[in-house]
C-alpha positions in Angstrom: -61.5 19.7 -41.5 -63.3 18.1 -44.4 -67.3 17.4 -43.7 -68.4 14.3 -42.1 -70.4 13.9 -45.7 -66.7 13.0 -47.5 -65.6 11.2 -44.3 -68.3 8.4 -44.6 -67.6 8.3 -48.7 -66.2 4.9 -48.9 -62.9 3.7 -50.2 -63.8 3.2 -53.4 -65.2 6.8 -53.6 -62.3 8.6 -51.6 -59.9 6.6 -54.0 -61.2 7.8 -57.0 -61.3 11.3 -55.7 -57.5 11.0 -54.3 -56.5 9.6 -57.8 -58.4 12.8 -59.8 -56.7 15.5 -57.8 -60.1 16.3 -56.2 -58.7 14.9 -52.3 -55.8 15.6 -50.6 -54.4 12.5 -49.4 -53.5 14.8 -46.2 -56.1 17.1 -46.0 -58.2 13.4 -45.8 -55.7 11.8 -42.9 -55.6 15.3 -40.9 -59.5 15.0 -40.6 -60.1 11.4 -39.8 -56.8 11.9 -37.3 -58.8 14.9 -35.8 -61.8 12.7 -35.5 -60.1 10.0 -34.3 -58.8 12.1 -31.6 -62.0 13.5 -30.5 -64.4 10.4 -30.9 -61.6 7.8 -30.0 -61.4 8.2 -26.3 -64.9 8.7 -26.1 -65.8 5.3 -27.9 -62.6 3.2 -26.3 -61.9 2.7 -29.7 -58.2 3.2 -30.2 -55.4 1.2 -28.7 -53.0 3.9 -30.2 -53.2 6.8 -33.0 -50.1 6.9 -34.8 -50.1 10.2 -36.0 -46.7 10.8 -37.1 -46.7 7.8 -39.2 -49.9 8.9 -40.8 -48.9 11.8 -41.6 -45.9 11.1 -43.0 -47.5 8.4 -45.1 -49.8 11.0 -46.6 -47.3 13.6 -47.3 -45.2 10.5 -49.4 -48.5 9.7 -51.1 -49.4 12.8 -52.0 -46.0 13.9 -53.4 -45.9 10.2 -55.0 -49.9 10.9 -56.6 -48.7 14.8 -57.9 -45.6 13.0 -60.0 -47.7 10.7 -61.5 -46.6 7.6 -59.1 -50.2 5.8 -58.4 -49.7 2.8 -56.6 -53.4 1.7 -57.0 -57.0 2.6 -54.9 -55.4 2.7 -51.6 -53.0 5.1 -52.4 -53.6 7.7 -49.8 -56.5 6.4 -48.3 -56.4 6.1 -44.4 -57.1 2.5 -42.4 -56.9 1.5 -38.6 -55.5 -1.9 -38.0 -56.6 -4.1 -34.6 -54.3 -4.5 -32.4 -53.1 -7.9 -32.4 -51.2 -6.4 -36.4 -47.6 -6.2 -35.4 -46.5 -2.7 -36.6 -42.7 -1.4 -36.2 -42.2 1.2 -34.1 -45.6 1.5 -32.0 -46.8 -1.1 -28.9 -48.5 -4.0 -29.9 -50.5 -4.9 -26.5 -53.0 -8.0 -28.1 -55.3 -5.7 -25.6 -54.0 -7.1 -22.4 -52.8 -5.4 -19.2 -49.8 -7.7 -18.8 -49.0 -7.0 -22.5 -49.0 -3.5 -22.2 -45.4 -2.5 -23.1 -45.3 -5.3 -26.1 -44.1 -3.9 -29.3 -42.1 -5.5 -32.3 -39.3 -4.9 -34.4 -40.7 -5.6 -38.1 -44.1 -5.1 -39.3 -47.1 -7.7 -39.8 -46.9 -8.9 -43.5 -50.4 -7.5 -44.4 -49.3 -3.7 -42.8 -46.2 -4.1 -45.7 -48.3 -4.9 -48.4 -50.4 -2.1 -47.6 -47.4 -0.2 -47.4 -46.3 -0.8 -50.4 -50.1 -0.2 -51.8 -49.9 3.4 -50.2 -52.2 3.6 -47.6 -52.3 5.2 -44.6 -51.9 4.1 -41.1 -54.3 6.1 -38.8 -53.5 3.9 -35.6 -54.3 0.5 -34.0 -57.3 -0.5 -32.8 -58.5 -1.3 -29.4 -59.6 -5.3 -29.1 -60.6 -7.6 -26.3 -57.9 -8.9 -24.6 -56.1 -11.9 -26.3 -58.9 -11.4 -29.0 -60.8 -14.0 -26.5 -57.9 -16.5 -27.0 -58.4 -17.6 -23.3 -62.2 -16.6 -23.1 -64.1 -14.0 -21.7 -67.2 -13.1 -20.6 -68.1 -9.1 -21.2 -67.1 -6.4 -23.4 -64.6 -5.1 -20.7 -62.4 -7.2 -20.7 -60.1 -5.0 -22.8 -56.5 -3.1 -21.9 -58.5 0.2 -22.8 -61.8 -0.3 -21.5 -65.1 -1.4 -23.1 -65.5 -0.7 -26.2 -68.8 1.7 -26.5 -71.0 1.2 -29.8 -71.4 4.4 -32.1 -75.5 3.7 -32.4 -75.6 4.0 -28.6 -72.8 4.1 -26.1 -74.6 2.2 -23.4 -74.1 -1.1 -26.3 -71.2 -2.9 -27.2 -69.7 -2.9 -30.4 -69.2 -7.1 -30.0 -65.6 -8.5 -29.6 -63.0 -9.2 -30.6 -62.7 -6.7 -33.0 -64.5 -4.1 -31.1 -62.5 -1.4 -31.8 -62.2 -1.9 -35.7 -66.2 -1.8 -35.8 -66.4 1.6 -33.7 -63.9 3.1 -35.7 -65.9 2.2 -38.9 -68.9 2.9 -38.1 -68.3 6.0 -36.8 -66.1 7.3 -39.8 -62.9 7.1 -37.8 -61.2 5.7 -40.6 -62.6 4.6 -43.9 -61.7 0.6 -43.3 -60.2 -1.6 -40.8 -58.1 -4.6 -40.0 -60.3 -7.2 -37.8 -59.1 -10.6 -36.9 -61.8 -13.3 -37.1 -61.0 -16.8 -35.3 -64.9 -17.7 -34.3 -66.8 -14.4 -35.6 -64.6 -11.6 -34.6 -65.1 -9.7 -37.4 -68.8 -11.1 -38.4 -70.4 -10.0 -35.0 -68.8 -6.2 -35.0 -69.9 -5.8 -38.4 -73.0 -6.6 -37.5 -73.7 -4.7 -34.2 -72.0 -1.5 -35.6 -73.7 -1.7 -39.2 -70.8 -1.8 -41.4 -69.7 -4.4 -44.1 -67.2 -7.2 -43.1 -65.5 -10.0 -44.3 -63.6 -13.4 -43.1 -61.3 -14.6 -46.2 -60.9 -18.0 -46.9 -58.8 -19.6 -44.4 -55.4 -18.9 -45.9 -56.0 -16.7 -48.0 -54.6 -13.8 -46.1 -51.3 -14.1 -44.5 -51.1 -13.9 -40.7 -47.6 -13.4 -40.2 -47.1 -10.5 -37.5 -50.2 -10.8 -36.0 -51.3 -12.7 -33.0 -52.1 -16.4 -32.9 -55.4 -17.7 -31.0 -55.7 -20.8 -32.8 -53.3 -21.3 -36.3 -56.0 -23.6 -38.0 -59.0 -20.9 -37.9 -57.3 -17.6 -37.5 -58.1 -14.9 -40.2 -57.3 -11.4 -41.3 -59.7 -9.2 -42.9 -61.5 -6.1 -43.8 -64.1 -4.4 -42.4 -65.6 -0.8 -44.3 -68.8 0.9 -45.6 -69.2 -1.7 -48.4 -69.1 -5.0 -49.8 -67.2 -3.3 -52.7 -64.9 -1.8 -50.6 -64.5 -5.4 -48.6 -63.4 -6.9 -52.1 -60.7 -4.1 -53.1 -59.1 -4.5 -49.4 -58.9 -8.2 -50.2 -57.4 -7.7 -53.5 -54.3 -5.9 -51.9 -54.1 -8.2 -48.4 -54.4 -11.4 -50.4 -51.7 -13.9 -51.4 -49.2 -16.3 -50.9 -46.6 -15.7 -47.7 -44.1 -18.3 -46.9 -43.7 -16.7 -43.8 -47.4 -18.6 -42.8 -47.4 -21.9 -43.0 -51.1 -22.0 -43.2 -51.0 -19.7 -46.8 -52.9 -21.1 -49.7 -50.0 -21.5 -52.5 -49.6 -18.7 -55.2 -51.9 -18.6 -57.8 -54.6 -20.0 -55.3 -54.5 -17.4 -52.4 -54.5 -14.1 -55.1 -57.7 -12.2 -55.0 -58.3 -10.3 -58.0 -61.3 -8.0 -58.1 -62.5 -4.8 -60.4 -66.0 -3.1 -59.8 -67.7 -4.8 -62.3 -67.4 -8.2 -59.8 -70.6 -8.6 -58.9 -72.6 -7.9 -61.8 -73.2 -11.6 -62.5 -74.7 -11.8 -59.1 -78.4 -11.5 -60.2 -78.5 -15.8 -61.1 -77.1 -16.2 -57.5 -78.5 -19.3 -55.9 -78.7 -18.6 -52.0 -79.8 -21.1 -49.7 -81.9 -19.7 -46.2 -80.3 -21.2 -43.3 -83.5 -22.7 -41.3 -81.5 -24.4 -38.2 -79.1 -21.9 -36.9 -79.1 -20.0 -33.7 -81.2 -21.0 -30.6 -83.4 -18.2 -30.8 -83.4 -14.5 -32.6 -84.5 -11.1 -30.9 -87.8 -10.2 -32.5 -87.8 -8.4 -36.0 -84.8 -10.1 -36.8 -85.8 -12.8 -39.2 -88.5 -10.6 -40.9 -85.6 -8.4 -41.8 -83.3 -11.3 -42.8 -86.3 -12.6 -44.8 -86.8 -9.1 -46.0 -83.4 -8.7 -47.4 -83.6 -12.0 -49.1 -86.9 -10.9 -50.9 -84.8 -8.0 -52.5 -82.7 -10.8 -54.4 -86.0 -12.8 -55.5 -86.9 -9.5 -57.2 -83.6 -9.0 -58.6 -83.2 -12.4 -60.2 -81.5 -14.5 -57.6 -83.1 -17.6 -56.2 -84.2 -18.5 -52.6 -84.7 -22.0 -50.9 -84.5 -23.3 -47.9 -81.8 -25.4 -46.3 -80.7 -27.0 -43.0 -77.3 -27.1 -41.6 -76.1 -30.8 -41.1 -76.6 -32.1 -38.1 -73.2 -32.3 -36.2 -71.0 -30.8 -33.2 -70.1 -27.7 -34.9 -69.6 -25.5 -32.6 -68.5 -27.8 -30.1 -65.6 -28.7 -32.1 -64.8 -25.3 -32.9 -64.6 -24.4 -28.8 -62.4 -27.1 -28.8 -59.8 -26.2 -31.3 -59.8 -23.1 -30.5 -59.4 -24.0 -26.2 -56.7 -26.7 -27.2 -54.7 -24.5 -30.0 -54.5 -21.3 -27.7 -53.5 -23.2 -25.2 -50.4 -23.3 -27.2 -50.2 -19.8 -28.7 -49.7 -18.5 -25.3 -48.2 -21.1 -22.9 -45.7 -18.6 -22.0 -48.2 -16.4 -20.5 -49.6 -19.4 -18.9 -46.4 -20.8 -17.5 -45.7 -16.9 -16.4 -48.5 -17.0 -14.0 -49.5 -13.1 -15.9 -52.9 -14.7 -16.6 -53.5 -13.3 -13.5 -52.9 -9.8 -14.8 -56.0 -10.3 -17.5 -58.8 -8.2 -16.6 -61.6 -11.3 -17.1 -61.7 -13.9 -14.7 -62.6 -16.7 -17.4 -59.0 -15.5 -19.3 -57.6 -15.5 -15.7 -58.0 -19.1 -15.4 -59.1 -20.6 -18.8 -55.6 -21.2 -19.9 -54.5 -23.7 -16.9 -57.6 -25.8 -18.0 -56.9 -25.8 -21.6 -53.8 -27.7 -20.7 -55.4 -30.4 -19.6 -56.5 -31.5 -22.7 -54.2 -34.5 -25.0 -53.0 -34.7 -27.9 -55.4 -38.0 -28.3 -58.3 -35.2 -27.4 -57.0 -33.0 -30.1 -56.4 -34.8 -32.9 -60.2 -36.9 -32.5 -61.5 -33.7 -32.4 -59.7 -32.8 -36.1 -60.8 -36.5 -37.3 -64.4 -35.3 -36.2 -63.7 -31.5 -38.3 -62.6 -33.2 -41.3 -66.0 -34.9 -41.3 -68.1 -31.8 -40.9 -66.3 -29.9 -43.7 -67.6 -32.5 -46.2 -70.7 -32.5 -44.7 -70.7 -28.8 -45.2 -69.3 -28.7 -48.8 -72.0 -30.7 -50.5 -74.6 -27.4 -49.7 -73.0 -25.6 -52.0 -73.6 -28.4 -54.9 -76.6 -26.8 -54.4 -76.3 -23.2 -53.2 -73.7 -20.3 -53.9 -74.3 -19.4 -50.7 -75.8 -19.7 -47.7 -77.6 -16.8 -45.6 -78.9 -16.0 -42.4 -78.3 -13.8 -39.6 -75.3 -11.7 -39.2 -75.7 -12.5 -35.0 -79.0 -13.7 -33.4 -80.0 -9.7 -31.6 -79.0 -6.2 -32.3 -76.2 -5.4 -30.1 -75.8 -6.0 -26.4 -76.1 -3.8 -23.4 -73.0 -2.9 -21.9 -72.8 -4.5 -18.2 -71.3 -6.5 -15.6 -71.5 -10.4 -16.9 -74.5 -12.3 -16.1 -74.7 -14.6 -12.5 -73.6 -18.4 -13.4 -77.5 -19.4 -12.8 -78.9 -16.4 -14.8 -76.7 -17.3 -17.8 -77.9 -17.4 -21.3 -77.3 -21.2 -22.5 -74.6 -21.7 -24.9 -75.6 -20.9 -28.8 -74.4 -24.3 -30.1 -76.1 -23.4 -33.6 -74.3 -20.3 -34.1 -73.0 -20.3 -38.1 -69.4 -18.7 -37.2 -68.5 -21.9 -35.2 -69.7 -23.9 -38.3 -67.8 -21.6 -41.1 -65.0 -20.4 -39.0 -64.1 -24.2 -38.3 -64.6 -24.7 -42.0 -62.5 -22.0 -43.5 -64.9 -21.1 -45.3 -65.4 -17.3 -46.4 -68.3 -15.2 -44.8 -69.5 -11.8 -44.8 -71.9 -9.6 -42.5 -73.6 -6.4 -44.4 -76.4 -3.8 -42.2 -79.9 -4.9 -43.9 -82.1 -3.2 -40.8 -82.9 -1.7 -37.6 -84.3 -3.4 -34.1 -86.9 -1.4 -32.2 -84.1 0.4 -30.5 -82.6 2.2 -33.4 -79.9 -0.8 -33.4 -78.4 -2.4 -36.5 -79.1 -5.7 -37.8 -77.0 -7.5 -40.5 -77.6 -10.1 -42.8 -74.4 -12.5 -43.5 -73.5 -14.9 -46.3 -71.3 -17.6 -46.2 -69.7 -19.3 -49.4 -67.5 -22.4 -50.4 -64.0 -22.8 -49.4 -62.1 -20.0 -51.9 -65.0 -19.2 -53.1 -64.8 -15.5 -51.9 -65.9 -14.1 -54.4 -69.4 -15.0 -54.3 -70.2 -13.6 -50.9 -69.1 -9.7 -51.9 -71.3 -10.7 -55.2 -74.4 -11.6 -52.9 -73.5 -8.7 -50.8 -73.0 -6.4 -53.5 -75.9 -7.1 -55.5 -77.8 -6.5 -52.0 -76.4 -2.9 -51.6 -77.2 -2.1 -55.4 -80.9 -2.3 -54.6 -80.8 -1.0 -50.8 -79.3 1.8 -48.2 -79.2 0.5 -45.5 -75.4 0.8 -46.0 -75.6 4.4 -46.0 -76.6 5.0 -42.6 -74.8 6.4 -39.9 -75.0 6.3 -36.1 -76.4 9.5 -34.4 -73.0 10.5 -33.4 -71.2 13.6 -34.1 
């Protein structure tokens, strides 16, 4: 088995070693599979290891790699895809108990074009149930138990995309798939201390994968760097007539080459000053602390407010009316019942109640907000704050109604997720219990390209990248 060293290389570095003959493309999959096998179960991490597949993935890439057939810098380099990724063959449970047994006959569109890029299939990963499509109110609320976080297994790794994060962090794999509707992939990325991304809404086809609600749902990739974000993005982006939603050719295409965020250094970034209710102490001197590393490398810093507006309210409302929709046959079915969390139990039969008149005054209200929105980044290339409000959560029963924590109605994922706009969470500390803290940055509508700049010129100048969990 390789050393834990060369598993937490990331892509870009395990690529370039693949492509020069110094990695075997199976000698790399037999180790993360062995790791996946013995950390997986441990972590609830795993929905499913597809080790045959894997294997016989790496054997063609390797063969394809000796004869001088290189497909690009994912030939041969292992992945885990959530869940909720349709892939041919294996079960594809969305993470719920009355799903169990689900599988498909085709794959996802984004597990073909990584197909056809070479890569390597390690297995699915384990998600909340529905990805929170019809609510939920703890980290167990998953078909294979809660998902434990690598820094310490008595924390969550955040939802939906818990098992993507774990896997990550805990060099599992080299990169995931995570789904992000409202933050799925912002908040893992930030409890587990790993880089991830939400495209531009559109940008990445969702064909094959789960719908929650078709006017926010994204695809993207969560790894060890913003780098590594960007050259995941350049193979899963483009146009898919198979989703409606997918930004037309020439628009959705992500190109991207490692010399992408060198003209970072002028970046304008504007400091959020009006998001989330409250932070966990040492937070914002750390967010503050990260942004001070771009003053001194040539970027500028001010200070900016949110618009004032229902944000996240009208992204809870999309999202409750929309997946109402997406699964009305589970609804009508009466296997709600079979969902481990009682708020997915009953959320669904509420969610019905709502009109069209309710839904579409709700969108009249969206379209408002995303101009409102826009206009920062006359100013701004983008905007930063927190990747979440704390470090990550204890593992536990959820709170008593009356004990509750109130509703984080200034949460930044409900104001970009609703906006399509892209976002991305990278590690940039530690809270006084040895937990990560991440620092995320949100750009203009297909403007992706700027948040892996800010990101990357961030993890040119610090390590906080390079750290790893105390597991082994």
């Amino acid at each position: 088995m390789l050393s834990e060293d060369t598993l937490y290389l990331s892509v870009r570095e395990l690529g370039e070693r693949i492509r020069g003959g110094k990695l075997s493309p199976v000698e790399l999959t037999e180790s993360f599979l062995a790791r996946s096998e013995e950390l997986g179960p441990k972590l609830n991490a795993y929905a499913t290891i597809t080790r045959d597949l894997a294997l016989q993935q790496a054997r063609a890439a390797e063969k394809e790699i000796a004869s001088g057939k290189y497909r690009g810098p994912l030939h041969g380099v292992p992945y885990a895809a959530k869940d909720l990724v349709a892939v041919q063959g294996y079960p594809t449970t969305w993470g719920a108990r009355p799903l169990a047994k689900q599988s498909f006959g085709y794959n996802a569109t984004v597990i073909e074009k990584l197909n056809r890029a070479g890569a390597v299939l390690i297995g699915k990963a384990a998600m909340i149930e529905l990805a929170g499509g019809l609510g939920y109110s703890a980290g167990d609320a998953s078909l294979t138990g809660p998902c434990k976080n690598p820094w310490n297994t008595k924390y969550w790794t955040c939802g939906s995309s818990s098992g993507s994060g774990a896997i990550v962090a805990s060099a599992m794999a080299p990169w995931a798939i995570g789904s992000d509707t409202r933050g799925s992939i912002i908040c893992p990325s930030s409890w587990c201390g790993i880089s991830g991304m939400r495209p531009t809404f559109g940008r990445v086809s969702r064909h094959g994968a789960m719908a929650i609600a078709w006017t926010m749902d994204k695809l993207g990739p969560m790894a060890r760097t913003a780098d590594d974000c960007g050259l995941v993005l350049s193979v899963l982006a483009g146009h898919d007539p198979l989703d409606f939603d997918s930004l037309p050719a020439g628009v959705s295409d992500f190109e991207y080459s490692a010399s992408a965020g060198d003209a970072a250094k002028a970046i304008r970034i504007g400091r959020l000053t009006n998001v989330w209710n409250q932070q966990e102490a040492g937070l914002e001197s750390a967010v503050d602390a990260a942004l001070k590393v771009f003053e001194e490398n040539g970027a500028t810093v001010a200070d900016v407010e949110m618009p004032v507006g229902p944000y996240e309210e009208a992204a809870e409302l999309t999202i409750l009316m929309e997946s109402a929709s997406a699964f009305q046959d589970l609804i009508a079915s009466g296997r709600c019942a079979e969902l481990i969390d009682p708020v997915g139990q009953i959320n669904g039969y509420a969610s019905q109640e709502f009109s069209v008149g309710d839904y579409l005054q709700v969108q009249r209200v969206r379209t408002f907000l995303q101009a409102q929105v826009d206009k920062l980044f006359d100013r701004f290339d983008v905007l930063a704050t927190a990747g979440e409000s704390s470090a990550a959560a204890p593992l536990s029963a959820p709170p008593e109604e009356d004990s509750a924590e109130p509703i984080e109605r200034r949460a930044p994922d409900g104001v970009s997720s609703l906006c399509g706009l892209p976002a991305i969470s990278v590690p940039c500390g530690l809270s006084k219990d040895k937990l990560p803290f991440g620092v995320q940055f949100i750009g203009r509508a297909l403007d992706d390209r700027a948040v892996i700049a800010a990101a990357r010129l961030f993890q040119t100048h610090t390590d906080w990248h390079k750290m790893r969990p105390p597991i082994s």
